[in-house]
C-alpha positions as CSV (number, residue, x, y, z in Angstrom):
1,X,-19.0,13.9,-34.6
2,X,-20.1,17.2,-32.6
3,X,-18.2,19.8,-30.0
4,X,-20.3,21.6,-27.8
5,X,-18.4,24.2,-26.0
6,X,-21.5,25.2,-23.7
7,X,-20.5,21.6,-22.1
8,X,-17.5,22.7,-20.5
9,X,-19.4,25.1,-18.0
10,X,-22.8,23.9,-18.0
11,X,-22.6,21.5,-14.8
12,X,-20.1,24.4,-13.4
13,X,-23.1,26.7,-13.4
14,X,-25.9,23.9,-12.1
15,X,-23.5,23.8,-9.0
16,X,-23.6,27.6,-8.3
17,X,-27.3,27.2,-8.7
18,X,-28.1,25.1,-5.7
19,X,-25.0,26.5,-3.5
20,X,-26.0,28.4,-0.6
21,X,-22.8,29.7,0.6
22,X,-21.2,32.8,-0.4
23,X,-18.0,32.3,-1.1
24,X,-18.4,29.1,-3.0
25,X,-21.1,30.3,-5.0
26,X,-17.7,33.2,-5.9
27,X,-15.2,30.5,-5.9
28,X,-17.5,28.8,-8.7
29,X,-18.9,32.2,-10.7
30,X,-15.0,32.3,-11.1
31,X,-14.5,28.7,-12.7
32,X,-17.5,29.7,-14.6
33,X,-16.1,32.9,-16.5
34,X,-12.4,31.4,-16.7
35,X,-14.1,28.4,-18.8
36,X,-16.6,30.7,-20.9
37,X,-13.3,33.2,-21.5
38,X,-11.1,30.0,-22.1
39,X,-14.2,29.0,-25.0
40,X,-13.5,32.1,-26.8
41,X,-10.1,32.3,-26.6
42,X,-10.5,35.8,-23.8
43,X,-7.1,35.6,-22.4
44,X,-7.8,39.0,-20.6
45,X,-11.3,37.1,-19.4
46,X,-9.4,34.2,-18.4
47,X,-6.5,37.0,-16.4
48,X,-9.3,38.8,-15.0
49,X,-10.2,35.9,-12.8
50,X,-6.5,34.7,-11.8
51,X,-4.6,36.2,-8.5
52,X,-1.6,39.0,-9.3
53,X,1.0,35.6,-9.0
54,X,-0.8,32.6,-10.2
55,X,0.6,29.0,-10.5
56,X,-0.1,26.3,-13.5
57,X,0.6,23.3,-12.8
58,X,0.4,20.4,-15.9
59,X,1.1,17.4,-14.2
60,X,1.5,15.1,-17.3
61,X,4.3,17.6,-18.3
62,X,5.5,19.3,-15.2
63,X,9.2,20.3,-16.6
64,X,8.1,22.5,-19.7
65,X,8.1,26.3,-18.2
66,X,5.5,27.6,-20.8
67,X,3.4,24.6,-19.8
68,X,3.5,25.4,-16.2
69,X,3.5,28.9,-15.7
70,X,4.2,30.2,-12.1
71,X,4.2,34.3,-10.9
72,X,2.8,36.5,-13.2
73,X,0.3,37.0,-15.3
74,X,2.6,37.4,-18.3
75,X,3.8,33.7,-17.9
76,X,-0.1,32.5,-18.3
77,X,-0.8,35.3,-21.3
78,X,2.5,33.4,-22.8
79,X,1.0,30.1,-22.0
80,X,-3.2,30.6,-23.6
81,X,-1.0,32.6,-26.6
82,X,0.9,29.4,-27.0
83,X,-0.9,26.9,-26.4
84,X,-4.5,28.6,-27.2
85,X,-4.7,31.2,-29.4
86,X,-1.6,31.1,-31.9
87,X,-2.4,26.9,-33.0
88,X,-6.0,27.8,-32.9
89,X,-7.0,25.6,-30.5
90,X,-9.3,27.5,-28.3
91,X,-12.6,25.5,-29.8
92,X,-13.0,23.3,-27.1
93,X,-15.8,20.8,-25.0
94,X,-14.6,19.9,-21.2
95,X,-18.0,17.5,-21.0
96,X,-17.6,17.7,-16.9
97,X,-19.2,15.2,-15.3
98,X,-18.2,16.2,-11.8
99,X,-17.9,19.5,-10.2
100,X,-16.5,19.6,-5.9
101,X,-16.7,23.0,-4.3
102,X,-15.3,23.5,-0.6
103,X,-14.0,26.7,0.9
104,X,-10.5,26.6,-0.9
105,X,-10.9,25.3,-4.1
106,X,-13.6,23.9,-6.8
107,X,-12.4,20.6,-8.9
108,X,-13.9,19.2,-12.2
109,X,-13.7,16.2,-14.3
110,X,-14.5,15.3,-17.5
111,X,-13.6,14.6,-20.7
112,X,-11.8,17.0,-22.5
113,X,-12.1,17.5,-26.4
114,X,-9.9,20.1,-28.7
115,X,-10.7,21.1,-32.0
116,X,-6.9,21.0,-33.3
117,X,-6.9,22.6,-37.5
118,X,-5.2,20.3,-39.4
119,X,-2.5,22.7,-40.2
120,X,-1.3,23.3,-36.6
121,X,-1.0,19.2,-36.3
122,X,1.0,18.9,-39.7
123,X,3.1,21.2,-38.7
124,X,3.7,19.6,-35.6
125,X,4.5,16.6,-37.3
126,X,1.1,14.7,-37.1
127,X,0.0,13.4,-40.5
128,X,-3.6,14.4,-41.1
129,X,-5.4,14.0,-44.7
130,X,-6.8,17.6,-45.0
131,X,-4.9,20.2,-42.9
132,X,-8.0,22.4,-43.8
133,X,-10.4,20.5,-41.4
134,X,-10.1,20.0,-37.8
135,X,-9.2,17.4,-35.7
136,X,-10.2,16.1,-32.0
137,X,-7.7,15.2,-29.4
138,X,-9.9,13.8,-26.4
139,X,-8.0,13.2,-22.9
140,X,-9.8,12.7,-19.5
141,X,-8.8,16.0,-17.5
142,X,-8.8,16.9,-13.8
143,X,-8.8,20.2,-12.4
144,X,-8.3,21.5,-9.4
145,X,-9.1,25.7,-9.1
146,X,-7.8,27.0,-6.1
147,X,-8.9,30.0,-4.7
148,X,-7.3,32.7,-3.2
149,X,-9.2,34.6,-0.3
150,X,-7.4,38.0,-0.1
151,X,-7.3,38.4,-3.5
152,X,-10.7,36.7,-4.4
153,X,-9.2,35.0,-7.6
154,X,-8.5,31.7,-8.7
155,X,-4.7,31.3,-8.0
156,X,-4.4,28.7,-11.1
157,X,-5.2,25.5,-12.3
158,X,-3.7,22.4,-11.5
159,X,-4.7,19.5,-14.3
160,X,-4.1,15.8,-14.4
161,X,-4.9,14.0,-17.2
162,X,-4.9,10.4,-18.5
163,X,-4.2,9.0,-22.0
164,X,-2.6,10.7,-24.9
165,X,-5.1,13.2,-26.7
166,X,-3.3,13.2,-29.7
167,X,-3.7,9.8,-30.1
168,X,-5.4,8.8,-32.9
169,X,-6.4,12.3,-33.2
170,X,-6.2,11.7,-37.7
171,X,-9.4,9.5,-37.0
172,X,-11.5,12.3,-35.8
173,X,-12.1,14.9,-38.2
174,X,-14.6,17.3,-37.6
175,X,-15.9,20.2,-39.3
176,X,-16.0,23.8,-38.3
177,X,-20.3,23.2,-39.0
178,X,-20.2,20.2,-35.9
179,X,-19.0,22.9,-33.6
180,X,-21.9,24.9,-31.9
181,X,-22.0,28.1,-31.2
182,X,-21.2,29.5,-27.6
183,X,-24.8,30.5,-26.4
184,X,-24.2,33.5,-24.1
185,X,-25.6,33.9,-20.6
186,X,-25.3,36.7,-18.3
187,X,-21.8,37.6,-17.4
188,X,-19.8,36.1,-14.0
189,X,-18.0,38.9,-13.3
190,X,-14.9,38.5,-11.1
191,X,-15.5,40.7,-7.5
């Protein structure tokens, strides 16, 4: 089994490549670096390219505030901290295999994969047989990325998803070896 985070942006960046207009080519550089500072668990990479008051929106869990953060910057820091950074789960592969860009908003699909360590999923009660390894949850994601035109910033995501990732998730060990490296391209700054 293999994770290859370059996935998550590479159709992403395909798109900007043969879009002509100017401010979907921005809408989508912006999807672009949120992903690549989502890969590497940037939270200040991911802020950079979010309005002053953005809006989360997890459809599959819609009542959970740290899930669904709404106004500040803070509340989405809270959030990747969270849910990101503090179980370790930043190693990630959204294999997209559809990318729509108009004037307000860019929306991807895929399949979403999450290198979870096994001690973050023992501890949240999920019985694994090494919690030194790493485990994959796999859901199918949608995202919408709605864009902001005053501020020039994504204002959020809004994500549905189908099936349970954790699901099974003891069955799909993976080692920190099966997880390529993030290969660096030139940066897509936010304007």
């Amino acid at each position: 089994m293999k994770l290859d985070p370059n996935k998550t942006w590479r159709l992403v960046e395909e798109r900007l490549a043969s879009e002509t207009n100017p401010a979907r080519r921005h809408s989508l550089e912006l999807v672009a670096a949120h992903m690549r500072a989502e890969a590497r668990a940037d939270i200040d990479g991911v802020l950079a390219t979010l309005t002053e008051s953005p809006r989360y929106a997890i459809h599959s869990n819609p009542d959970d505030p740290v899930m669904n953060p709404v106004g500040s910057k803070e509340a989405v820091r809270e959030f990747y901290f969270t849910t990101v950074v503090r179980p370790g789960a930043h190693r990630l592969e959204f294999d997209v295999d559809r990318v729509i860009v108009d004037d307000d908003a860019v929306f991807t699909e895929g399949l979403m994969r999450i290198a979870y360590p096994g001690s973050t999923l023992a501890a949240m009660g999920i019985d694994v047989d090494d919690p030194e390894a790493y485990y994959l949850s796999e859901s199918r994601l949608g995202i919408v990325w709605p864009v902001d035109h005053r501020e020039n910033r994504l204002t959020g995501e809004e994500v549905y998803s189908s099936g349970e990732g954790f699901s099974g998730i003891a069955g799909r060990k993976i080692a920190l070896s099966d997880i390529a490296e993030i290969v660096d391209a030139p940066a897509l700054a936010p304007r």
